[in-house]
Structure formats: structure tokens, C-alpha cells
Kinemage of the C-alpha trace (Angstrom):
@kinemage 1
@onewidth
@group {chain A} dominant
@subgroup {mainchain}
@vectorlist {calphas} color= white
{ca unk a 1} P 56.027 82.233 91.505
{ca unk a 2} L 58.084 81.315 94.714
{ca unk a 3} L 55.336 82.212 96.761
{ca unk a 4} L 53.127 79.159 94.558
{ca unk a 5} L 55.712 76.895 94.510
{ca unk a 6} L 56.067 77.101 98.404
{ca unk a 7} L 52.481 76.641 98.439
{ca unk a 8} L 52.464 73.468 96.686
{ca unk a 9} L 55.210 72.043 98.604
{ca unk a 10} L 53.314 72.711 101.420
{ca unk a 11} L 50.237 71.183 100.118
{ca unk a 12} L 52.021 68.285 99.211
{ca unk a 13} L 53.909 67.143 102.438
{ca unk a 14} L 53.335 63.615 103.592
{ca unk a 15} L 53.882 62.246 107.077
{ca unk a 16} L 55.188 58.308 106.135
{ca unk a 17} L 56.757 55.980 108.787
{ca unk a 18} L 59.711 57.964 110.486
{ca unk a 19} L 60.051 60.315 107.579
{ca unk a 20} L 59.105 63.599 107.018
{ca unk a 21} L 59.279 65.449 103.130
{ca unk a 22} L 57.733 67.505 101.042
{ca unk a 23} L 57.134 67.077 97.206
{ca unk a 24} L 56.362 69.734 94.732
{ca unk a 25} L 56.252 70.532 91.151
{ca unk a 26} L 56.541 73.556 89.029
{ca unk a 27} L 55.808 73.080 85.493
{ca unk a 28} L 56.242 75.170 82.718
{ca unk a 29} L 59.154 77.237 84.082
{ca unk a 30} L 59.525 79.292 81.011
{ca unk a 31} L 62.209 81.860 79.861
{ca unk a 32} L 62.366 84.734 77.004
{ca unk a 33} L 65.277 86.237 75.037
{ca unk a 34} L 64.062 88.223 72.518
{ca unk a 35} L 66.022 89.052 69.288
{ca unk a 36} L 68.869 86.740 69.599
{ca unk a 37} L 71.452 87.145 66.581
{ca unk a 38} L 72.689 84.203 64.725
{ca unk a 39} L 76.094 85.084 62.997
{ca unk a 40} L 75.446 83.979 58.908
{ca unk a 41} L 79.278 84.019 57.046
{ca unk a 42} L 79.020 86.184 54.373
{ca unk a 43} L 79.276 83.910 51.348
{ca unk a 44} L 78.522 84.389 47.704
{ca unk a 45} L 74.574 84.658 47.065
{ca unk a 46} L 74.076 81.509 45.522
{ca unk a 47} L 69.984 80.310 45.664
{ca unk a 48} L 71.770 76.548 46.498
{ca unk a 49} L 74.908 76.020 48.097
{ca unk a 50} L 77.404 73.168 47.148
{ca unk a 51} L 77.581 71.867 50.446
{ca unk a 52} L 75.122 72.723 53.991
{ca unk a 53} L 75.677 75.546 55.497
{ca unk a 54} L 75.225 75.540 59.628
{ca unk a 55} L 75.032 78.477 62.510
{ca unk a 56} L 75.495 77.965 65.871
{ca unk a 57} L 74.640 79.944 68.536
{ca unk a 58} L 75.189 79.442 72.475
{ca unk a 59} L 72.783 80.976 75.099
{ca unk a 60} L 72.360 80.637 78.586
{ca unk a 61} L 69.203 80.008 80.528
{ca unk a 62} L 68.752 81.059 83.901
{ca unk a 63} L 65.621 79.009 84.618
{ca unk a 64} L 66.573 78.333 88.088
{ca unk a 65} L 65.517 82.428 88.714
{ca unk a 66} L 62.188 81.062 89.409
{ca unk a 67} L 62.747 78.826 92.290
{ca unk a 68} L 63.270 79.214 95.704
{ca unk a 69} L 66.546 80.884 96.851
{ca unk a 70} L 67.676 77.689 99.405
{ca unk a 71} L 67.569 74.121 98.086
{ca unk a 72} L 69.742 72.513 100.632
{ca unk a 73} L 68.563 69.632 101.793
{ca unk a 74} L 66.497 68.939 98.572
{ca unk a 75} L 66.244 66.132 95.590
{ca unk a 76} L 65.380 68.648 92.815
{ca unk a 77} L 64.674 67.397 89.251
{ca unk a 78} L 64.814 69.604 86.000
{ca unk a 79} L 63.495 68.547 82.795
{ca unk a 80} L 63.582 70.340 79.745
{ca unk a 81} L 60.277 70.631 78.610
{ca unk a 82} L 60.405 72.213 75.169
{ca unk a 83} L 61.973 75.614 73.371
{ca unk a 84} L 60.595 77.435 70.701
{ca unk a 85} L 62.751 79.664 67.955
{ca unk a 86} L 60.323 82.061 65.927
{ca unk a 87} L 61.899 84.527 63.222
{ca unk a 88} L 61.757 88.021 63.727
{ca unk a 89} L 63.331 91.262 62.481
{ca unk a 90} L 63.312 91.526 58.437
{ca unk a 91} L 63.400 87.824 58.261
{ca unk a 92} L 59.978 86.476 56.935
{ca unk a 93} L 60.206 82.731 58.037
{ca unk a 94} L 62.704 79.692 58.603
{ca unk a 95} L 61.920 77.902 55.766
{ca unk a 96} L 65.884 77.541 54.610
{ca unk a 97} L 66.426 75.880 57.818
{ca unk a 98} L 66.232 71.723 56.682
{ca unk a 99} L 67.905 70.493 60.146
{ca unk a 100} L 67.873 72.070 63.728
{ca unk a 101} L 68.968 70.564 66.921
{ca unk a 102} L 70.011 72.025 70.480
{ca unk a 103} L 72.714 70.629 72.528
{ca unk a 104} L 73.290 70.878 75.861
{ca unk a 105} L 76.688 72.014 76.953
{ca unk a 106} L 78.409 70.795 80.172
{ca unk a 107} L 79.863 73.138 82.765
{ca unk a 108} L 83.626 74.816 82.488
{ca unk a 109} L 85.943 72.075 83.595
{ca unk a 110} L 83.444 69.020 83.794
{ca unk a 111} L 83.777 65.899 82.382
{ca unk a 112} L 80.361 65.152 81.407
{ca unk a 113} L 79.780 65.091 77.604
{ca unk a 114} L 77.350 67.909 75.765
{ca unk a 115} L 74.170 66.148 74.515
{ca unk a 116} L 71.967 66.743 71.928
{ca unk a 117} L 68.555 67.089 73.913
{ca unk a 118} L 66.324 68.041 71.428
{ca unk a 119} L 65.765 68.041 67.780
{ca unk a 120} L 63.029 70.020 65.591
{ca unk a 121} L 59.356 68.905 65.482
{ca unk a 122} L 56.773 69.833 62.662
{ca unk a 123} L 56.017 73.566 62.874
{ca unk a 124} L 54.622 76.569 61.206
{ca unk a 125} L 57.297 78.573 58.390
{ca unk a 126} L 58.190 80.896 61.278
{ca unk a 127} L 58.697 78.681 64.018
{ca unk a 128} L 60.746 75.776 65.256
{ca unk a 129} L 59.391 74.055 67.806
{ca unk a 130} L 62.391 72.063 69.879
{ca unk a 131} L 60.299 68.891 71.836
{ca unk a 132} L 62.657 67.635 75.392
{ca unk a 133} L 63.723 64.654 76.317
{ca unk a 134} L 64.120 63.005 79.795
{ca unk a 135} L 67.101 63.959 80.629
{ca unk a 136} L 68.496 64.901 84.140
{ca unk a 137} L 69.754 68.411 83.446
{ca unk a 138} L 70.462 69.182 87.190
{ca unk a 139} L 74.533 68.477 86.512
{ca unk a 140} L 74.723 70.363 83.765
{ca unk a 141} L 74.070 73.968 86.305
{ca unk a 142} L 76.981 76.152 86.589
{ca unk a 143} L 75.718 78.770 88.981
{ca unk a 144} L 72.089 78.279 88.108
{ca unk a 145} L 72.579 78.811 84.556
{ca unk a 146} L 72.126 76.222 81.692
{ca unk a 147} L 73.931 76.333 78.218
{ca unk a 148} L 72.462 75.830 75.321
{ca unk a 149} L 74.188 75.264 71.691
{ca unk a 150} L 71.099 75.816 68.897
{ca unk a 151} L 72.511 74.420 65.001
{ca unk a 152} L 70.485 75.801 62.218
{ca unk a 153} L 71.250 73.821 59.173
{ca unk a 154} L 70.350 74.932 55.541
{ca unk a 155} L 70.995 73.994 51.681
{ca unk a 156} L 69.808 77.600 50.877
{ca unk a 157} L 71.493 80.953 51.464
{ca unk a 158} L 70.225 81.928 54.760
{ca unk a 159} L 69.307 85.409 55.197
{ca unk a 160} L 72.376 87.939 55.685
{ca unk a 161} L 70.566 88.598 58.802
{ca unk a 162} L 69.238 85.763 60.888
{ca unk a 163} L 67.380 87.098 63.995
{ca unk a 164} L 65.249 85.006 66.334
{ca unk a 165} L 62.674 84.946 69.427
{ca unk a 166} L 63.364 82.089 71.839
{ca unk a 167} L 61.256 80.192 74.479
{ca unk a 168} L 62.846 77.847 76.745
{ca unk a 169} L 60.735 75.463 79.238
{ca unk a 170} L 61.507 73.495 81.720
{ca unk a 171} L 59.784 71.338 84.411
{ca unk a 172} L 60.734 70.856 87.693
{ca unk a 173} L 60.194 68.486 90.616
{ca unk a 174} L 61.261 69.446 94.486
{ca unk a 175} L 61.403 67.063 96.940
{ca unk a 176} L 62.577 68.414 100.650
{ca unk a 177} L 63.400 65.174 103.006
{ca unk a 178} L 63.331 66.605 106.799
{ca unk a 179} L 65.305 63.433 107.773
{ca unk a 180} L 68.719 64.217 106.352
């Protein structure tokens, strides 16, 4: 992947006036964490509860494993492109789930505010498909990684067990200025 991306910087350098740079982008910059547990409260099994019921769960994305090792010296952009939850273990679908949103989380000690950066789109029982927004996610690294906060939201009794697949995507634009 580094070896591509280098390629396409390369590809894409440009010679203007006094000013020397080169521009890239990487879409698609995907990651995996398979069977992720969501912690459900044990609560009385009632079909319909008297008031909604949400789990959180944070993760952390290390999407920034796929670029190259030295950025100094470069504008980089990262987008969050889309991220996809599909049910697995003993749980049959997500149907329960009325309301889903992920929220970014700022770094330890920063001042910037978490952000909801995507909400659920129309998707099949099993899956919920999470669409991005533009957003600048670049301050919200600590140490390459990105935190995520996923809400599930439900009238229903959730499954005792709530286990999940999930996709995370990014895109990503590199622009190295040999002038600075």
C-alpha cells in the first residue's frame, strides 16, 4: 500500500512557478475489528421497554498504519469515508436497533469537542451502514490512532449478547510542498 501511495505521489508532482509539491490520494483506507462486544445491562426480559435503552462502545482506529512512516513537511487530509457494523455471533440481525450514531472523540487533554460524524443510513437487518461527513479528522490523532464512540439505541430488549463486525474507511489526501 505504501509502495502505491508513493507511486501516486510521484505521478502526481507538479512543477508551478517557484514551487515544487507533490499531491496524492489514497482512498478507501479501510480497517477490520472483528467480533467487537457491546456490553447489554442485564435488565428484566421485557419484549418493550418503558424507556430506550442505549450501548456505547469506544474503539480505536489505527488507519494511519497504511501511510507512509514520515509526513513532515506535508498538508495531509483525512476524511472519514464510511463504517459498517454487521451482527455476528448468535445474534441474527440488528433489527432492535431504532437509532445509531458514531461520535468522534477528541484526544486526552484537548480542548476540541467530540462530534457526532456519522449517523445510520438505510441498510439490510444485519447491517448498519454509518455514511461520513466532511470533516477534518487530522486533529482528532493521538499517536495515529482515532477514537470512535458507536450508540446503539433500541425500544426492544437487545440481545443478552450483542456482538458485531466493524468496517471503518477513510480517505486521504497528501500533499508534500518542497518549498517549506
Amino acid at each position: 500500500m505504501r509502495r502505491a501511495l508513493l507511486l501516486s505521489l510521484a505521478l502526481c508532482s507538479s512543477a508551478c512557478g517557484d514551487s515544487l509539491y507533490l499531491e496524492g490520494s489514497v482512498n478507501q483506507l479501510c480497517q477490520k475489528l472483528s467480533s467487537q462486544r457491546f456490553a447489554v445491562p442485564s435488565l428484566p426480559s421485557l419484549p418493550v421497554l418503558d424507556r430506550p435503552l442505549t450501548v456505547e462502545r469506544r474503539f480505536d482506529f489505527d488507519i494511519t498504519a497504511q501511510l507512509p512512516a514520515t509526513l513532515k513537511g506535508a498538508d495531509v487530509t483525512i476524511g472519514l469515508d464510511r463504517m459498517t457494523l454487521t451482527a455476528g455471533g448468535a445474534m441474527p440481525d440488528l433489527r432492535f436497533v431504532n437509532a445509531a450514531q458514531v461520535t468522534l472523540e477528541p484526544p486526552p487533554d484537548s480542548p476540541l469537542p467530540k462530534r457526532v460524524v456519522v449517523k445510520s443510513a438505510a441498510a439490510d437487518p444485519r447491517t448498519l451502514l454509518f455514511e461520513g461527513r466532511d470533516l477534518e479528522l487530522l486533529p482528532y490523532l493521538s499517536r495515529g490512532v482515532l477514537s470512535y464512540t458507536i450508540a446503539l439505541t433500541a425500544n426492544a430488549m437487545p440481545p443478552s449478547e450483542l456482538t458485531a463486525d466493524l468496517d471503518a474507511c477513510a480517505n486521504v489526501a497528501i500533499r508534500w510542498d518542497y518549498a517549506r
